[in-house]
N, C-alpha and C positions, 0 to 999 in steps of 0.2 A: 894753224892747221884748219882748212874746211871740213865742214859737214860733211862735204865727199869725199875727203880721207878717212874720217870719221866713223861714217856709218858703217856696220856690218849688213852688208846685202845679203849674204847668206842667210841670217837670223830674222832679217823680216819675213824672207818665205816659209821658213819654217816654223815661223809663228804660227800660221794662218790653219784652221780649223779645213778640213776637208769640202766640207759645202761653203765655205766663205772666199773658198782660194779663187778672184780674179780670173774667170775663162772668158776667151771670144768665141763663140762657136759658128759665125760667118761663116758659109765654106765656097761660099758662088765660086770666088776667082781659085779659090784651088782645083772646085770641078772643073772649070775651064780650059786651065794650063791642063788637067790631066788629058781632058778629051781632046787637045790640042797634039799631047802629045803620047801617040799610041804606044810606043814601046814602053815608057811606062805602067801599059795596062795589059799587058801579056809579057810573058817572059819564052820567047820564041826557043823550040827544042828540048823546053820543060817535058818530064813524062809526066807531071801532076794531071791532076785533069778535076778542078780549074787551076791553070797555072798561076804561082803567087809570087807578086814582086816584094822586096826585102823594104819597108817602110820605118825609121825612126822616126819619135814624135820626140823634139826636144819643148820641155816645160809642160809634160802634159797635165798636169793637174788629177783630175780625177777620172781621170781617161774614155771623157764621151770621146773626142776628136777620133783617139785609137781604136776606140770599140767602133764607130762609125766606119772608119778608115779600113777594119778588118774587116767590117760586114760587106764592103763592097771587093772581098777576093785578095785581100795584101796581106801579105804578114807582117804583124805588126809590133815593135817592141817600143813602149811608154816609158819615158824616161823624167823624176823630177826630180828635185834636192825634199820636198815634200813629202817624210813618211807619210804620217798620217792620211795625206790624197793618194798615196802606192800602196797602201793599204786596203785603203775605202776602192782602190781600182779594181785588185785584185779579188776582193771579194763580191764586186757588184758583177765584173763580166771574165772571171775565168775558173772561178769557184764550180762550174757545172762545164766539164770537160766533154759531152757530149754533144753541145750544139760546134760545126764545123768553123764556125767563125773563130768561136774561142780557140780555138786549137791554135790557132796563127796568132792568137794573141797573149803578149806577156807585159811586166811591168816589174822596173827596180828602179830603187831609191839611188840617185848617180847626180853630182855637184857639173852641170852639164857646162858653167861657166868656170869649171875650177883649173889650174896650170896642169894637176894630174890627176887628176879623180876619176876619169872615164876607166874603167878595169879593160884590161889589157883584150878581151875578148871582144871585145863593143871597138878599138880600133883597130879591127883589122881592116878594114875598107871593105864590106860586103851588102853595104845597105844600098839602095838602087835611087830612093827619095828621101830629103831630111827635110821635115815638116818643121818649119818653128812661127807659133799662131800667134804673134803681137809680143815674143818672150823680149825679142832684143830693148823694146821700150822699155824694159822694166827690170831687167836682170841685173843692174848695177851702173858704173860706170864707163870710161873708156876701155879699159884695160879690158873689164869683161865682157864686154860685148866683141872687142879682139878677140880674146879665147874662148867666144861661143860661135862664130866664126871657122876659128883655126879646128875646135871640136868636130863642127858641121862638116868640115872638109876631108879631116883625117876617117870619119866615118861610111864617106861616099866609095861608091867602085868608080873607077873612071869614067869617065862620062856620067856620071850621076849628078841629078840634079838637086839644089837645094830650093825651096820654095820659104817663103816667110811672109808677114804682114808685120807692118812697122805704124805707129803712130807718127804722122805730119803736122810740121808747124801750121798751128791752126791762127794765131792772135790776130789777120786780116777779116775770120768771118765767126771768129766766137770770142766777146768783150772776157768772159771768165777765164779764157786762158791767156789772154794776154797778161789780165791783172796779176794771175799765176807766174807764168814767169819774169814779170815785173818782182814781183814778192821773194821767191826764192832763187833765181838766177843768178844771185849778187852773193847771197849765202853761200849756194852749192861751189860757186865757180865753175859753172857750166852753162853757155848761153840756151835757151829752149828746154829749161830742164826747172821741175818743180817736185813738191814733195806730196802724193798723192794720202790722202789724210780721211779720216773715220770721224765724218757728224756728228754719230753718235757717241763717239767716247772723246767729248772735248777737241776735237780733231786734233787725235793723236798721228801721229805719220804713221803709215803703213807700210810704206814704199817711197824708192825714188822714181820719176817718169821721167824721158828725157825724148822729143819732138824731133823728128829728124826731117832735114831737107834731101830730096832726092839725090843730089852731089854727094852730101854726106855717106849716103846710105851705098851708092857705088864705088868712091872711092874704097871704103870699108871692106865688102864683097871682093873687092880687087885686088887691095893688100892682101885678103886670104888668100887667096889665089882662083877665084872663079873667074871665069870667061862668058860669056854670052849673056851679060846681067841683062834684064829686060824691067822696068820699073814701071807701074801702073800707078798712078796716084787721081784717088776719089775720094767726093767728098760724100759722108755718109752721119749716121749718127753718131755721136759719141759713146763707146764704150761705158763710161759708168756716168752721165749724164746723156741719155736718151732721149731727152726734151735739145739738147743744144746737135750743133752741127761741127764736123769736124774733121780732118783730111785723116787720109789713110794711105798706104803705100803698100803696094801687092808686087811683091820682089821674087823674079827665081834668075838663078846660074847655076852655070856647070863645072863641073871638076873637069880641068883640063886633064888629055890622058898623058900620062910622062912620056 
């Protein structure tokens, strides 16, 4: 049996202390795609006034992303396997129910890669954008990153789009990740896949990472059943080594309509 049968993905996230839990909070290529695409920023025939589109945040950690996301007019619902960061959310931005943002914004604790754990009300299809911020690098293995996917999808209203950032194989312009997946690749039994480890405590494993190529990351998208995938890949600094350089992959599709 591998390490990648092995491991409990679940339990590594919800190890992780609230302020320590792994965010990206980049958000360029998401303003972009939005400003690109208007109907995601008005909800046309709404009697609101400002009208608010329906926003899931899958993996949100301790919910800047959301509380961001709401301050600019969405409503927003923050989703993690993370008590402790659904906690710390809830209390940092929806504890004062009088500023107009909060109002649009909530947050529960929900297994967003689980076979059935999303509660019956979260899939009805009513959400208009599914925000997922670099989760699929880190959420587990094959399987689960299919049923964060297949999640994403039963979540969308038709024509809804899913947006996400992905980690890219980086081992042609950073010597430390190739050594990485040199080192644990043969372990995992996952090619571009390494175990993302704490310096400070004898580098204990935190997590699994796993580097995807643009191919990978479509054909994936397209088994779920999205349409119009559009892949951006840049190279940028590295998430938790900001001194090295490293690709990235800025992904949206849509939910075809039945």
């Amino acid at each position: 049996m591998s390490a990648l049968e092995k491991r409990n993905f679940q339990a590594d996230w919800q190890a992780f202390t609230a302020d320590s839990i792994p965010t990206k909070t980049k958000v360029d290529a998401l303003e972009a795609f939005l400003k690109e695409n208007p109907p995601l920023l008005q909800n046309p025939g709404s009697s609101q006034d400002p009208p608010y589109r329906r926003l899931v945040d899958l993996g949100c950690g301790n919910g800047t992303l959301s509380a961001e996301m709401a301050s600019k007019g969405y409503t927003v619902l923050g989703l993690d396997i993370n008590s402790d960061a659904i906690q710390t959310a809830q209390q940092k931005y929806t504890a004062e129910k009088d500023a107009t943002a909060n109002n649009h914004l909530s947050f529960q604790v929900a297994d967003i890669a689980g076979a059935s754990s999303l509660k019956p009300d979260l899939t009805s299809s009513n959400f208009h954008l599914v925000v997922c911020q670099l989760v699929i690098s880190v959420i587990g293995g094959v399987e689960e990153r299919q049923r964060l996917l297949r999640n994403a999808w039963d979540l969308l209203v038709p024509n809804g789009f899913l947006y996400l950032s992905a980690s890219g194989i980086s081992d042609t312009i950073n010597e430390e990740y190739a050594k990485l997946y040199e080192q644990d690749s043969p372990v995992i039994g996952e090619a571009y896949t390494y175990f993302s480890r704490d310096s400070k405590q004898d580098n204990k494993i935190l997590y699994q990472t796993h580097h995807f190529s643009a191919v990978e990351l479509h054909a994936l998208l397209e088994e779920a059943g999205f349409v119009t995938i559009v892949i951006d890949t840049v190279k940028e600094q590295s998430s938790r080594r900001p001194d090295q350089a490293a690709y990235f992959h800025y992904v949206t599709g849509q939910k075809k309509p039945k």
